[in-house]
C-alpha positions as CSV (number, residue, x, y, z in Angstrom):
1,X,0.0,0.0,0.0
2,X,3.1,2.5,0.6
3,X,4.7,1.6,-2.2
4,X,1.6,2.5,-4.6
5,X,1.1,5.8,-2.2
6,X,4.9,6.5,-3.3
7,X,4.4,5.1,-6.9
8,X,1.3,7.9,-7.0
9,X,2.6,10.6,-5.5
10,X,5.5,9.8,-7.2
11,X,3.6,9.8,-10.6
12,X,1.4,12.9,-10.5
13,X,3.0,15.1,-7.7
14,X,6.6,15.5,-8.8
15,X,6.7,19.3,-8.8
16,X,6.1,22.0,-5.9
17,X,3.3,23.4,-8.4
18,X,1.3,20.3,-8.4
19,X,0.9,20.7,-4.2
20,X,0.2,24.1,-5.0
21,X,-2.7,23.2,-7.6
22,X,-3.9,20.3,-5.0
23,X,-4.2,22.9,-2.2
24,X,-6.1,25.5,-4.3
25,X,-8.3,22.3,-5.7
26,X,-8.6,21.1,-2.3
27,X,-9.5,24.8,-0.6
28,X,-11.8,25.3,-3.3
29,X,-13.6,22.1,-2.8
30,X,-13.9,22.6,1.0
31,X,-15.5,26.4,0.6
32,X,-18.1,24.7,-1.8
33,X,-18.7,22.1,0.3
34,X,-19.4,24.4,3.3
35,X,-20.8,28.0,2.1
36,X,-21.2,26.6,-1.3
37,X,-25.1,27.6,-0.8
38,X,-24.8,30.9,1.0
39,X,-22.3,32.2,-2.2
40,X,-24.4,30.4,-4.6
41,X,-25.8,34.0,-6.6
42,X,-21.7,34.5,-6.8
43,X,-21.0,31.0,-8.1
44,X,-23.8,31.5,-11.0
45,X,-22.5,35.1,-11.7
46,X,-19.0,33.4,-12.0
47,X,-20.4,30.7,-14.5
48,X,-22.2,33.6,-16.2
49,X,-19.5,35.9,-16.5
50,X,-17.2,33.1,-17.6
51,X,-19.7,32.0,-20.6
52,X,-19.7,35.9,-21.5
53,X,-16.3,36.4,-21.3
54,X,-15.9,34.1,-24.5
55,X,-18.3,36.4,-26.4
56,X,-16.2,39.5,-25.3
57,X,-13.0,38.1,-26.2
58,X,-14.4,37.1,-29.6
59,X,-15.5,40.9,-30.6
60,X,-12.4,41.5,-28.9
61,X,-10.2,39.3,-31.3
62,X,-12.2,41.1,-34.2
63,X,-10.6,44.4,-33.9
64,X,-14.0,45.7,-31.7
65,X,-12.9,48.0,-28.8
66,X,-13.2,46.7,-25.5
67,X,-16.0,49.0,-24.3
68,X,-17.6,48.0,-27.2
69,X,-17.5,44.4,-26.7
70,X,-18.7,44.8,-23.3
71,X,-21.8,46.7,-24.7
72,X,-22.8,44.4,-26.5
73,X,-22.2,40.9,-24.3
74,X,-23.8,43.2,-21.9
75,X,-26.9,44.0,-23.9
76,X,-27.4,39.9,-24.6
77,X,-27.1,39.0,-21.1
78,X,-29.6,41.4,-20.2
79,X,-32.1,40.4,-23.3
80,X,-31.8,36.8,-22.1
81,X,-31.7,37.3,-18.4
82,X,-35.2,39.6,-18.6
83,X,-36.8,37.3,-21.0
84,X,-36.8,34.3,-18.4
85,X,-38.7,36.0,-15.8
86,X,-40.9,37.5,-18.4
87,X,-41.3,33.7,-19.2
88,X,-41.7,32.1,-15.6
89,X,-45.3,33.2,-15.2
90,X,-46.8,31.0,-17.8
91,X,-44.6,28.2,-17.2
92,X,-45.8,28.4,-13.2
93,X,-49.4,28.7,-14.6
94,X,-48.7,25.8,-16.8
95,X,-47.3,23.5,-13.9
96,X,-50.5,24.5,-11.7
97,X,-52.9,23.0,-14.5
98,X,-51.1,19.9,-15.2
99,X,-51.0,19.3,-11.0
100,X,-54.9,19.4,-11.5
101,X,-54.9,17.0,-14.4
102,X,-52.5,14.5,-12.8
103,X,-55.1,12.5,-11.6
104,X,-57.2,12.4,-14.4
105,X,-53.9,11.2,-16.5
106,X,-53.6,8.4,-14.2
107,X,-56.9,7.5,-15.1
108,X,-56.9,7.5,-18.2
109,X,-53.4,5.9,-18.6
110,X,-54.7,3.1,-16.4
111,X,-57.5,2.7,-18.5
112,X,-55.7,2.7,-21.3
113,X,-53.2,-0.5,-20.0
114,X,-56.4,-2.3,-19.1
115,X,-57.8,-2.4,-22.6
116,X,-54.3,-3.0,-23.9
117,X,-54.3,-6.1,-21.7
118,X,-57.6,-7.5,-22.4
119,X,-56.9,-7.1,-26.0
120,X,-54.7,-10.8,-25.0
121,X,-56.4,-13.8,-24.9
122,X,-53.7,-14.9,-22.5
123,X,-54.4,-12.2,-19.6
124,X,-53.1,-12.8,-15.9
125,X,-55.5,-10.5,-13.1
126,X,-52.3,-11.2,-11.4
127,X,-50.3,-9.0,-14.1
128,X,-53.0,-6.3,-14.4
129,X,-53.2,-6.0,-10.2
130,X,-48.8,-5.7,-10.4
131,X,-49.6,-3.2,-13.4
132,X,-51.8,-1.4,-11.3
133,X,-50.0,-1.1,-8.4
134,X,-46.9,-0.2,-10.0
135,X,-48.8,3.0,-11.8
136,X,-50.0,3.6,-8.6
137,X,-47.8,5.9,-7.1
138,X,-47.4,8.0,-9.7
139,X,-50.0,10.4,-9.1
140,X,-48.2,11.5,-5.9
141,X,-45.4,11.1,-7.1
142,X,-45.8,13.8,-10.2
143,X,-48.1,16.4,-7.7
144,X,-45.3,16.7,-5.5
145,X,-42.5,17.0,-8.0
146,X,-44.4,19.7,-10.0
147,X,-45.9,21.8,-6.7
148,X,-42.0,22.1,-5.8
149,X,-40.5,23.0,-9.5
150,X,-43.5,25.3,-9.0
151,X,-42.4,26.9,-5.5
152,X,-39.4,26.4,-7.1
153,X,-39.8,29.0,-9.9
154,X,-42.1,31.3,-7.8
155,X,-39.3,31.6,-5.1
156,X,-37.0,32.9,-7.6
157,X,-39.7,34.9,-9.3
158,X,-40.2,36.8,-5.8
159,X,-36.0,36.8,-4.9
160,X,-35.6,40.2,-5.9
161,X,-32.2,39.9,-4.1
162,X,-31.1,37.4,-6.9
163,X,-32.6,39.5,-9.6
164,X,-30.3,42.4,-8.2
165,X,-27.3,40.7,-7.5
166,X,-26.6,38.2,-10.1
167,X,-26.6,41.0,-13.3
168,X,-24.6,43.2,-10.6
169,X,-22.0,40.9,-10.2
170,X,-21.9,39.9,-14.0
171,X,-21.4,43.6,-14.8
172,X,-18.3,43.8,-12.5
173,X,-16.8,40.5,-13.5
174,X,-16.7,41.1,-17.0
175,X,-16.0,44.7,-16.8
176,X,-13.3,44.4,-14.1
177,X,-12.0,40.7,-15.5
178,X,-8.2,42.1,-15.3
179,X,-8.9,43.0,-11.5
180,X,-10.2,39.9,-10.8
181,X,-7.4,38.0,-12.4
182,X,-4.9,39.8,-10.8
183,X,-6.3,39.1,-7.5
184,X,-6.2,35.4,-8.2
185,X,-2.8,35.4,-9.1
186,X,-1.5,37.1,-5.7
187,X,-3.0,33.8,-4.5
188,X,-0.9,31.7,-6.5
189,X,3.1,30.8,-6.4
190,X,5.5,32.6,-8.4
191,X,6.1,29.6,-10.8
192,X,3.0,28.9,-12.2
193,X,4.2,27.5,-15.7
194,X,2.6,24.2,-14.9
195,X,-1.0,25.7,-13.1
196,X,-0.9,27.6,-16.4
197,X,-0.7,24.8,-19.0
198,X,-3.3,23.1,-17.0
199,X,-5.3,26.0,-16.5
200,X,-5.0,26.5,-20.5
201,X,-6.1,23.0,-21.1
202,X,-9.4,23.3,-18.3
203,X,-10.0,26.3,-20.0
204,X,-10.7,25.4,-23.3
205,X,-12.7,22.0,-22.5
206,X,-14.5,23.1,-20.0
207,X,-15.5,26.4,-22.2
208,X,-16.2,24.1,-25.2
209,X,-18.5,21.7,-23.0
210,X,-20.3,24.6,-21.7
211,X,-21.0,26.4,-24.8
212,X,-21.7,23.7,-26.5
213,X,-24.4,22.1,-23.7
214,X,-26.1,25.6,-23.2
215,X,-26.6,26.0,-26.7
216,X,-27.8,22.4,-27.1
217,X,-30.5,22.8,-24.4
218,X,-31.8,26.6,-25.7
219,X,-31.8,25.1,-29.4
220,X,-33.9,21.9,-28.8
221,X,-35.9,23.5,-26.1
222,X,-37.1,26.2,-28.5
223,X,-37.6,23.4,-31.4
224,X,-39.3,21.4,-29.1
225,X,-41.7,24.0,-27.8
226,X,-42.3,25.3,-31.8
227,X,-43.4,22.0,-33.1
228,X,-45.7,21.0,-29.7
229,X,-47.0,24.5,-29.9
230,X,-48.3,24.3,-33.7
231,X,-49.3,20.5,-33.1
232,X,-51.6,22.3,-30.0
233,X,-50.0,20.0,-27.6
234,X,-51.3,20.5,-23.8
235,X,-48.5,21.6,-21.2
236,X,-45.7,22.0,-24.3
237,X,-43.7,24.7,-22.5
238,X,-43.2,22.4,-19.6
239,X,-42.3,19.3,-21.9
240,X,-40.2,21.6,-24.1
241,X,-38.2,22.2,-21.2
242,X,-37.9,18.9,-20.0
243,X,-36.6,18.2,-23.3
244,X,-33.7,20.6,-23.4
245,X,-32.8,19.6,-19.7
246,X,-32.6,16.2,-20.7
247,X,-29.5,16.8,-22.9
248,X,-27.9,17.0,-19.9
249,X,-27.8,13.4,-19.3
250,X,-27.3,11.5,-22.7
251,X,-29.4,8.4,-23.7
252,X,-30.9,8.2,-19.8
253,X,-32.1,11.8,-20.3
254,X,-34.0,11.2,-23.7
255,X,-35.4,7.7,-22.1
256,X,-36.6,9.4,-18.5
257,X,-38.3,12.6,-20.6
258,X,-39.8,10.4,-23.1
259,X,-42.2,9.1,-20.3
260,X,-44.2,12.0,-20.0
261,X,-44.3,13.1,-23.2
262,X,-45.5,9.7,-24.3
263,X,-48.8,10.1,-21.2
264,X,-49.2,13.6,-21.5
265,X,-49.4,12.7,-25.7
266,X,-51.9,9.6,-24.4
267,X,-54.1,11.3,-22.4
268,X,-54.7,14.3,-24.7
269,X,-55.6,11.8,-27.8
270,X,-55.2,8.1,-27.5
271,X,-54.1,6.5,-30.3
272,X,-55.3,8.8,-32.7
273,X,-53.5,9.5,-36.0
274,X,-52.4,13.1,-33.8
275,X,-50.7,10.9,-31.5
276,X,-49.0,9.5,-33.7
277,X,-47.7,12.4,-35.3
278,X,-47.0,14.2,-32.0
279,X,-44.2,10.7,-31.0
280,X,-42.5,11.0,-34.6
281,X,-42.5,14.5,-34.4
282,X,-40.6,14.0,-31.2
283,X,-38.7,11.4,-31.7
284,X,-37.5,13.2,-35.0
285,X,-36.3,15.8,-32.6
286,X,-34.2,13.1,-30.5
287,X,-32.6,12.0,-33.3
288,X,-31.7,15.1,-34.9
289,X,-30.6,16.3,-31.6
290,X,-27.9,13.1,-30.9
291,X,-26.8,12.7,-34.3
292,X,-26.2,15.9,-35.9
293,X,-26.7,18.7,-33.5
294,X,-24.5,17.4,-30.4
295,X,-21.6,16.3,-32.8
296,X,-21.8,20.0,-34.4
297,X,-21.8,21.5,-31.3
298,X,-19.5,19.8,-29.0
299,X,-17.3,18.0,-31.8
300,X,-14.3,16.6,-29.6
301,X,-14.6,18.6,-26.7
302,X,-14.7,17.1,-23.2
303,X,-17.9,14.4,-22.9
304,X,-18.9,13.7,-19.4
305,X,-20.3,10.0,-19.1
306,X,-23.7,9.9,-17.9
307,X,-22.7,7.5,-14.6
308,X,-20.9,10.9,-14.1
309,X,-23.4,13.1,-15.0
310,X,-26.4,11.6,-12.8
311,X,-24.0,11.3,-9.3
312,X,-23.2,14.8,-9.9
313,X,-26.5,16.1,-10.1
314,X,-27.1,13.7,-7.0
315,X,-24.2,15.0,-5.0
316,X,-24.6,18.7,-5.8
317,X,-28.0,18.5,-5.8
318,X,-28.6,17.0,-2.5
319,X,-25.9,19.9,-0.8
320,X,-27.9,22.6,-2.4
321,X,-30.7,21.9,-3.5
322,X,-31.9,23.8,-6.7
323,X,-28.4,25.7,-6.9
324,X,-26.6,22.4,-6.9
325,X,-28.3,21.1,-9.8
326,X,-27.4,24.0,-12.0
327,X,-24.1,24.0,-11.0
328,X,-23.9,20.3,-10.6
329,X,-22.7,19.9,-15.2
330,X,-20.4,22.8,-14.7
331,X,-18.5,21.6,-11.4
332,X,-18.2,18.2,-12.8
333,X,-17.0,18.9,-16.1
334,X,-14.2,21.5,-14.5
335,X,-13.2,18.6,-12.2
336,X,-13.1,16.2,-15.2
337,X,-11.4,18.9,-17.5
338,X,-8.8,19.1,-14.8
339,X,-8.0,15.0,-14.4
340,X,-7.6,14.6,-18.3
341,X,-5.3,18.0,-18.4
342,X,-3.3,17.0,-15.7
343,X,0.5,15.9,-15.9
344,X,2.9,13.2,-14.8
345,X,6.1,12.7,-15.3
346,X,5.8,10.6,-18.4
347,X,4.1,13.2,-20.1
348,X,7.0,15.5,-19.2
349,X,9.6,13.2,-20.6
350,X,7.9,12.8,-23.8
């Protein structure tokens, strides 16, 4: 065991800047695990002002004046951040309705499994009762899920603390960024070649997964809610979501969303010829989305798997509630990024 602790160390910590990056990595990890919810509006102003740094830099790199630059990342981020609490109202008064209708979706669901089964002449009451009491739960189940994405979503409507604070702190970040820099580099040792290879390395996987992901989830959630919308679908802002959050966690994501699309899709028509168009229509969407719009986007960047993905959004989740599931992607790919860009000695002799 002290041999393979020496072999390790040995391996991967063979420079005074490696102890460095472990203590910062370690420090870091501790202060999230411990006030990562009380500086959670500075954590998503971070991730914010990170994605919009990469804009900036762009018009930057095209000859654009830095003040300039800043205008205009500044006037996106306001367009976006305003038109999500413009939207939250109807998706809240969205979430209320389908609550209501939960039951009468089990219902008719239940229903609809019954005459499914009875259409076989070898039927088991057995196998209908497990059916039944398997579906059972469900109606619970969804009511309390939705009621707290929908105290959720009011609770941040009503933070007017967040609404201030977040596009404060964005403002500062970007517009200050060389302060801020400096600051972290007073924290760091005086050889940093190393930390800044790595840093380098982090930066452009981690940047490359997040773009990437965020444009993934806006592009198939505004597709998604498009095509529901002209098809009149009930509730298509909620499952429009749903889908773009599911692109978060590849092939478990599509399969988990796919189940109430497929009741809410049942319940509004049975198998009529409208349900059928309303699955292809969506499962057009899924295979659009994995074959040619997440290779386009992400190409070779960084690729979490989803084992990784799911304990994440458990772990970070579970701390910090809603905070740690939006944070839960970024955190994990950083920590990923940071294992694959990390070097060892045989790297350095090659």
């Amino acid at each position: 065991m002290l041999n393979f602790l020496k072999s390790f160390f040995d391996r991967y910590f063979y420079d005074d800047e490696h102890y460095a990056a472990l203590f910062i990595l370690s420090i870091g990890i501790v202060i999230l695990y411990f006030i990562g919810g009380i500086i959670a509006p500075v954590l998503v102003s971070i991730l914010i002002a990170y994605i919009l740094n990469g804009l900036m830099s762009f018009l930057e790199e095209k000859g654009n004046s830095r003040l300039l630059a800043l205008t205009v990342t500044l006037i996106v981020f306001s367009l976006f951040y305003l038109s999500i609490f413009i939207f939250l109202p109807f998706l809240s008064r969205q979430i209320l309705l389908l609550v209501s209708d939960i039951p009468q979706i089990y219902d008719s669901v239940n229903i609809f499994i019954s005459n499914q089964l009875a259409n076989y002449t070898i039927q088991s009451n057995q196998l209908e009762e497990i059916v039944i009491n398997a579906f059972s739960y469900i109606p619970s189940l969804f009511q309390n899920a939705l009621l707290q994405l929908n105290s959720g979503f009011a609770a941040v409507m009503n933070a007017l603390l967040y609404l201030i604070i977040v596009p404060f702190l964005v403002f500062f970040l970007l517009k200050d960024r060389d302060v801020f820099l400096s600051y972290v580099k007073v924290l760091l040792p005086k050889k940093r070649d190393l930390l800044s290879k790595i840093w380098k390395d982090v930066n452009i996987q981690l940047y490359g997964y997040l773009r990437g992901k965020g444009l993934e989830m806006i592009i198939v959630s505004l597709v998604t809610g498009v095509v529901f919308s002209l098809q009149d679908v009930n509730y298509s802002i909620i499952l429009a979501i749903l889908v773009g959050l599911s692109v978060l966690i590849p092939y478990v994501g599509a399969i988990l969303v796919t189940i109430p699309v497929i009741l809410i899709g049942l319940f509004q028509w049975g198998l009529d010829s409208n349900f059928y168009i309303f699955l292809i229509s969506y499962l057009v969407i899924q295979a659009l989305d994995g074959n040619v719009l997440m290779p386009l986007l992400l190409g070779r960047e960084v690729k979490l798997h989803p084992v990784l993905i799911i304990t994440a959004v458990l772990i970070f989740g579970g701390i910090w509630g809603f905070w740690g599931l939006l944070l839960a992607i970024p955190i994990a790919t950083f920590l990923r990024a940071i294992l694959v860009a990390w070097p060892t000695k045989k790297d350095l002799v090659n």
